[in-house]
TINU-833795 format. One record per residue (C-alpha): residue number from 1; residue in one letter; x, y, z. Coordinates in steps of 0.2 Angstrom, whole numbers, plus 5000, padded with zeros to 4 digits. Example, Ala and Ser with C-alpha at 12.3 -4.5 7.8 and 13.67 -1.06 7.14 Angstrom:
<pts>
+-----+---+------+------+------+
:   k : r :    x :    y :    z :
+-----+---+------+------+------+
:   1 : A : 5062 : 4978 : 5039 :
:   2 : S : 5068 : 4995 : 5036 :
+-----+---+------+------+------+
</pts>
This chain:
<pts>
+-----+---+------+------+------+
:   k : r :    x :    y :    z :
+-----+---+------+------+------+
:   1 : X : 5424 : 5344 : 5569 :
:   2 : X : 5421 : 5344 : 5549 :
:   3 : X : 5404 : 5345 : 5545 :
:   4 : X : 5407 : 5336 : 5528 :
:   5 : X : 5422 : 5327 : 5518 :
:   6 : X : 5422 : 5328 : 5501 :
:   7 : X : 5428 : 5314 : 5489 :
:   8 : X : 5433 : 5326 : 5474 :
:   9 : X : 5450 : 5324 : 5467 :
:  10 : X : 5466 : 5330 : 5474 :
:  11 : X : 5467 : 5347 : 5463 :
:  12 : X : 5450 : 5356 : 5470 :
:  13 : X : 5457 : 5367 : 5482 :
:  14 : X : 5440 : 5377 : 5481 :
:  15 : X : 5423 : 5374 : 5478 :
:  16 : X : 5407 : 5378 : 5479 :
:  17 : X : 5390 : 5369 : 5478 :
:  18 : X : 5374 : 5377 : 5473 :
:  19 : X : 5378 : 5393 : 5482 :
:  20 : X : 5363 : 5405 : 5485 :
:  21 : X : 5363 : 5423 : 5494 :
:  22 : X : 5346 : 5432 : 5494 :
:  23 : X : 5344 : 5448 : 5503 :
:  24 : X : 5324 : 5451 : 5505 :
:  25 : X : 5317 : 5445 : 5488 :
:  26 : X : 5333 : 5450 : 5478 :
:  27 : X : 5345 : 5434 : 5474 :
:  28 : X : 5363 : 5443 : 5475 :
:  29 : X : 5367 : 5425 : 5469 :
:  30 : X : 5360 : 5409 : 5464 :
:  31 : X : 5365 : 5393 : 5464 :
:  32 : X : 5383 : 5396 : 5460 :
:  33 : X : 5394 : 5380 : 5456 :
:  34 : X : 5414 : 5385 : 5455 :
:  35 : X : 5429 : 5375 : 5457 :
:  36 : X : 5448 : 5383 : 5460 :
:  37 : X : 5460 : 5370 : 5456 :
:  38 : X : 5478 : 5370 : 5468 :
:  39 : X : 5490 : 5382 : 5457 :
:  40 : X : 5477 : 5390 : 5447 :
:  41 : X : 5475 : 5407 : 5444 :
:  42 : X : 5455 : 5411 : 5444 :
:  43 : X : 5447 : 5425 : 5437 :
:  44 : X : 5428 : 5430 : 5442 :
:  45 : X : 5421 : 5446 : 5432 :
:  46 : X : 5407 : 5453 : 5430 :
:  47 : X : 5395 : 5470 : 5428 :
:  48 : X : 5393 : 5479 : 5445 :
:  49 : X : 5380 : 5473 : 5454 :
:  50 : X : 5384 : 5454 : 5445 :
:  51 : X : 5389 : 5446 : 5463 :
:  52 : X : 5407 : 5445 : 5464 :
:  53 : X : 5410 : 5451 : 5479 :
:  54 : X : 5396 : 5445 : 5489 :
:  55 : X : 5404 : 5428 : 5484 :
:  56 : X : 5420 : 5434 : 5492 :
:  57 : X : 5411 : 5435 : 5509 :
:  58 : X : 5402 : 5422 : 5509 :
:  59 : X : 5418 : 5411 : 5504 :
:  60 : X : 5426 : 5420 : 5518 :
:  61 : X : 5411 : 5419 : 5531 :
:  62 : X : 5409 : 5437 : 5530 :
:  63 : X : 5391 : 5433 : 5524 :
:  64 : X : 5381 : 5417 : 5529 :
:  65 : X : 5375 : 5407 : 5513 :
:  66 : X : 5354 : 5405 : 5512 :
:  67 : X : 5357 : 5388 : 5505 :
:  68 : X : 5372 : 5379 : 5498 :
:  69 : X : 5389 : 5371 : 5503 :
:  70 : X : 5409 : 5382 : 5504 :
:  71 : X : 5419 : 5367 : 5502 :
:  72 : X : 5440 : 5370 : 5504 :
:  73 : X : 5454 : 5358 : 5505 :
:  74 : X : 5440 : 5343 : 5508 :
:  75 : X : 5431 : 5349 : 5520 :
:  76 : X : 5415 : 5360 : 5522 :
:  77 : X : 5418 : 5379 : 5529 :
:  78 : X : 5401 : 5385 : 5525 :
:  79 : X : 5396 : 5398 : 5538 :
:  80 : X : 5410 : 5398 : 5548 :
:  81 : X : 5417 : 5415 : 5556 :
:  82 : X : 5430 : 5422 : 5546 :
:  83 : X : 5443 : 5420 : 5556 :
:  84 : X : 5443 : 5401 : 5556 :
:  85 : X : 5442 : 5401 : 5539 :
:  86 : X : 5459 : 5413 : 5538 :
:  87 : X : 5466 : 5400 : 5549 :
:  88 : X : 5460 : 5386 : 5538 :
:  89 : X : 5471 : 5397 : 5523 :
:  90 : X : 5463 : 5407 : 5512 :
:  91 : X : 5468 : 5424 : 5511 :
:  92 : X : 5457 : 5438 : 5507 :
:  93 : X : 5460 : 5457 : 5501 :
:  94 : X : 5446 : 5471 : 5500 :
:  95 : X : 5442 : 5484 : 5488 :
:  96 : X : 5447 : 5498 : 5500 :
:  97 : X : 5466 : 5496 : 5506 :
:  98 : X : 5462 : 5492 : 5523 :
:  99 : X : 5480 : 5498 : 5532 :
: 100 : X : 5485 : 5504 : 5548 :
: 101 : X : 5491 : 5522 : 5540 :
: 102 : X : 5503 : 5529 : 5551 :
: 103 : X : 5512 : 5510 : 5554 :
: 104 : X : 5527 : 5507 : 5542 :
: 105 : X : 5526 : 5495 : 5528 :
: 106 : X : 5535 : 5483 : 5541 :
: 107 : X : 5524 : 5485 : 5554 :
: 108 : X : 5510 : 5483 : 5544 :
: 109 : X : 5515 : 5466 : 5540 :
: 110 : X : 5520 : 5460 : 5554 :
: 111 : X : 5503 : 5465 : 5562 :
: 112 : X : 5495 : 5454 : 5551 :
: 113 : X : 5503 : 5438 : 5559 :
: 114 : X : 5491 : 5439 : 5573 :
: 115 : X : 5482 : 5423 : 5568 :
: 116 : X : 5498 : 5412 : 5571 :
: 117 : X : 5501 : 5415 : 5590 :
: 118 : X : 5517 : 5419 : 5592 :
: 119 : X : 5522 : 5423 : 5611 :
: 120 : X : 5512 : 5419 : 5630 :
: 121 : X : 5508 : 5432 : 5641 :
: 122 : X : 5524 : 5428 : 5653 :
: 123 : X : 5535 : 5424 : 5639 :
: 124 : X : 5531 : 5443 : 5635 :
: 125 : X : 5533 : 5451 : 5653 :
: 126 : X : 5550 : 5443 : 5656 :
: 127 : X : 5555 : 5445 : 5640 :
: 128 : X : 5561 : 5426 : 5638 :
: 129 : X : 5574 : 5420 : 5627 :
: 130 : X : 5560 : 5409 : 5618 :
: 131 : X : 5549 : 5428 : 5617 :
: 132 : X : 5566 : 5434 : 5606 :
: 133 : X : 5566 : 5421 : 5597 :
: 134 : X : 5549 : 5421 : 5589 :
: 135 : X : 5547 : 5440 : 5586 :
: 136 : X : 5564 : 5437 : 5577 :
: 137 : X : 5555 : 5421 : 5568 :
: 138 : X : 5541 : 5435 : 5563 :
: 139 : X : 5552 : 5448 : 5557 :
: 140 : X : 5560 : 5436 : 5547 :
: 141 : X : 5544 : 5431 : 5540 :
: 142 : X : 5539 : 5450 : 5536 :
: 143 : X : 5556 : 5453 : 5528 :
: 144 : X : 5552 : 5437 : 5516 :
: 145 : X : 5533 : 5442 : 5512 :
: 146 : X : 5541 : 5462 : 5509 :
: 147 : X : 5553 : 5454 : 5496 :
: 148 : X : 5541 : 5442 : 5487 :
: 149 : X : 5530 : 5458 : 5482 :
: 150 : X : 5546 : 5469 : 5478 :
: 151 : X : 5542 : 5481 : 5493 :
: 152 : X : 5558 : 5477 : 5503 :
: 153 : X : 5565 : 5493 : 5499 :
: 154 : X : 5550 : 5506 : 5505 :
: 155 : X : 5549 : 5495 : 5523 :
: 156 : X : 5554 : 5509 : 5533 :
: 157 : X : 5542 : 5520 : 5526 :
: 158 : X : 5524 : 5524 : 5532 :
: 159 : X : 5508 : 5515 : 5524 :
: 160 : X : 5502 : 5532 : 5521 :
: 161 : X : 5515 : 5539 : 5509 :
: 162 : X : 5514 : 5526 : 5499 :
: 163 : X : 5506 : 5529 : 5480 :
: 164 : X : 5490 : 5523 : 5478 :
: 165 : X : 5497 : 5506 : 5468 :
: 166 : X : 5508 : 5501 : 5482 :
: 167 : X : 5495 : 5502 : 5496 :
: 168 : X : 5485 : 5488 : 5485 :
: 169 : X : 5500 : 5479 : 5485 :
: 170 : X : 5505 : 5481 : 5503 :
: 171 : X : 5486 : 5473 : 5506 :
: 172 : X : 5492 : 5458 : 5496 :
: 173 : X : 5505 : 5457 : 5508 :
: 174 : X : 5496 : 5456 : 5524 :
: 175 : X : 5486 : 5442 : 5516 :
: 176 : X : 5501 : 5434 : 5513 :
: 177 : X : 5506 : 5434 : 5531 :
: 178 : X : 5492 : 5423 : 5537 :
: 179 : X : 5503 : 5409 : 5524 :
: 180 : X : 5487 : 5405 : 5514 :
: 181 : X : 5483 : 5390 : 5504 :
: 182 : X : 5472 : 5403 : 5493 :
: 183 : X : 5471 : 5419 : 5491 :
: 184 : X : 5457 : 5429 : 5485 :
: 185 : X : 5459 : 5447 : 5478 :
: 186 : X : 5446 : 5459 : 5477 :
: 187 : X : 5450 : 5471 : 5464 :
: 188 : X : 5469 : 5472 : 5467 :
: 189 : X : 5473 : 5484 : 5451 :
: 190 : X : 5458 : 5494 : 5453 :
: 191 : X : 5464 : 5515 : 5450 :
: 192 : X : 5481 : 5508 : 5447 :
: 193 : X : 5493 : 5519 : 5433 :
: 194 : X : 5500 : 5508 : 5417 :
: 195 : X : 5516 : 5507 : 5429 :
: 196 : X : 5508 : 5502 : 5443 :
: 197 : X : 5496 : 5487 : 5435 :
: 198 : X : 5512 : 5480 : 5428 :
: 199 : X : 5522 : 5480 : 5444 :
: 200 : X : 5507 : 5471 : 5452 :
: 201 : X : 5506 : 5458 : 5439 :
: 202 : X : 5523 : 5453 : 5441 :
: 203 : X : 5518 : 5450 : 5459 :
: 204 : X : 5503 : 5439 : 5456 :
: 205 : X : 5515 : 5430 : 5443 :
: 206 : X : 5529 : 5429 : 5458 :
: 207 : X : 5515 : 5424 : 5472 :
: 208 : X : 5509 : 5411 : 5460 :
: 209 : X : 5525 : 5402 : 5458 :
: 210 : X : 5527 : 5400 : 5477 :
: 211 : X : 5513 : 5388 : 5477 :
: 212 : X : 5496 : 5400 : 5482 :
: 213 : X : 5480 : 5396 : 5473 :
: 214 : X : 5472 : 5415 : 5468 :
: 215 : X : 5455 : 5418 : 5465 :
: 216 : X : 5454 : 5435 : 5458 :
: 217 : X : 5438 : 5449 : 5456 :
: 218 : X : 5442 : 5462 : 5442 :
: 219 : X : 5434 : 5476 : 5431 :
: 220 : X : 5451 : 5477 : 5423 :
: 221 : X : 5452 : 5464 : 5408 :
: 222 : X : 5472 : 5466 : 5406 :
: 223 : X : 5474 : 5455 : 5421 :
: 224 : X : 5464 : 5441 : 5412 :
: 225 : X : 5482 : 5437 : 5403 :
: 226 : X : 5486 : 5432 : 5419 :
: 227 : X : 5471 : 5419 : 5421 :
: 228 : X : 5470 : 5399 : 5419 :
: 229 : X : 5451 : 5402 : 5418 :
: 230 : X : 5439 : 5415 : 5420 :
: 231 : X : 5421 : 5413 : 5426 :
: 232 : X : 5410 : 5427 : 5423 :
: 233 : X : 5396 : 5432 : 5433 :
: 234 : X : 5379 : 5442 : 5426 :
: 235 : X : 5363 : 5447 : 5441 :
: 236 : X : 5372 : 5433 : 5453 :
: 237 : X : 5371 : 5420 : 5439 :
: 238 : X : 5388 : 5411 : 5432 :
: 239 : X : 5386 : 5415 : 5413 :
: 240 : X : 5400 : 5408 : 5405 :
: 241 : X : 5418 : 5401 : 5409 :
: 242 : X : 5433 : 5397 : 5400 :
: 243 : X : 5449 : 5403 : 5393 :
: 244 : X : 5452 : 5424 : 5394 :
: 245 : X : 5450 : 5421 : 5374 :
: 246 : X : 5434 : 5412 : 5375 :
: 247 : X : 5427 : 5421 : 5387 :
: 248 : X : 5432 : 5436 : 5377 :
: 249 : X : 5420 : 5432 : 5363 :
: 250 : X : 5406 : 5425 : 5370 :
: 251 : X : 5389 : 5433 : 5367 :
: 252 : X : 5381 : 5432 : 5383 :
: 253 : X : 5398 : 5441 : 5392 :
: 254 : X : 5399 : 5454 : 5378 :
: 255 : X : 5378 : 5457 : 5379 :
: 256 : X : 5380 : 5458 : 5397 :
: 257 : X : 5395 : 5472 : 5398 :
: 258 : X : 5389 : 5480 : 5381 :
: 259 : X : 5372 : 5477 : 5377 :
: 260 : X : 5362 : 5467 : 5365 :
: 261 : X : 5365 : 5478 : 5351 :
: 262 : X : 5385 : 5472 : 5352 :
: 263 : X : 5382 : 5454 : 5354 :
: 264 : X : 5387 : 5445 : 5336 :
+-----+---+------+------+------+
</pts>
């Protein structure tokens, strides 16, 4: 049972209330207020050390919050084990490419439908008609995900000989398998080549467009083009928000990547 419903308009996907992480005396973040709306694409930067990921796990119940709420689709997640909040859909990638290296492309993915139960134990043994039907349902599924992030043609190959860019995007696509309301992405174009940042751009455009809220964090500041709104993040504190361009010139965000003696 829901802990809490919210009455905030239809749009919020996402939000949280006053979200606070200390670890000993150190607040990794404080008192954060963010909101994602449905079809948004979100970006959260930051200096290292500013807080981005730890927000990531406590959204995704990786970490427990020391004081405030995780609100998503209406209802309060806050603390729950990660994978009930998969299963409530949100998505989530790492900084690392977590794979399963010496499984293809393929079998990657379809690994990652583990949260949908797809077959019973006897349905399995006897090799049921119903057991065919929904590994053929999954591949299906697999074959679509493979497709939507322009991997279809490597699916044969193994994770492992992949270039560097694709294994990021291949993370994406495990997300993707769980069917996710949102996705977050940790750092999806991080040590990526010019060819490979532009190839993934195109994907978050293309997973954009099927209806999946994404909340991006990001040292990179190309893929702020990208970004309805961008909220930035300074010692756990939210220090600005607004429009890539505004965000851009604002004096607390340039002081806090640069330095005071760059700030206007």
């Amino acid at each position: 049972m829901d802990k809490l419903r919210t009455e905030r308009h239809p749009e919020v996907l996402l939000e949280t209330k006053g979200l606070t992480k200390h670890f000993g005396g150190l607040a990794a973040v404080s008192q954060l207020d963010l909101y994602v709306n449905r079809g948004e694409i979100v970006g959260l930067i930051g200096p290292n050390g500013a807080g981005k990921t730890t927000v990531f796990n406590l959204i995704t119940g990786f970490l427990r919050p020391t004081s405030g709420k995780v609100l998503f689709d209406g209802h309060d997640i806050t603390g729950r084990k990660p994978h009930l909040i998969a299963e409530t859909g949100i998505g989530r990638t790492f900084q690392l490419a977590y794979l399963f290296p010496d499984f293809t492309v393929m079998e990657n993915v379809v690994a990652s439908f583990y949260l949908y139960p797809r077959s019973g134990f006897w349905e399995a043994l006897f090799n049921t008609p119903a057991y065919r039907k929904k590994e053929k349902d999954v591949l299906n599924q697999a074959k679509e995900v493979l497709r939507l992030v322009g991997l279809d043609r490597v699916e044969d190959e193994l994770a492992k000989n992949l270039p560097h860019g694709h294994q990021k995007v291949l993370n994406v696509a495990r997300a993707l398998a769980i069917k996710p309301k949102l996705l977050l992405l940790d750092e999806p174009i991080a040590g990526m080549t010019r060819d490979e940042i532009v190839f993934s751009l195109g994907v978050f455009d293309k997973i954009r467009s099927q209806g999946i809220t994404i909340l991006f964090v990001e040292h990179n500041m190309e893929f702020m083009s990208l970004c309805d709104r961008v909220i930035v993040l300074n010692f756990g504190n939210k220090i600005a928000e607004g429009s890539s361009e505004e965000v851009r010139q604002n004096e607390a965000v340039i002081q806090a990547y640069f330095g005071s003696e760059h700030a206007a």
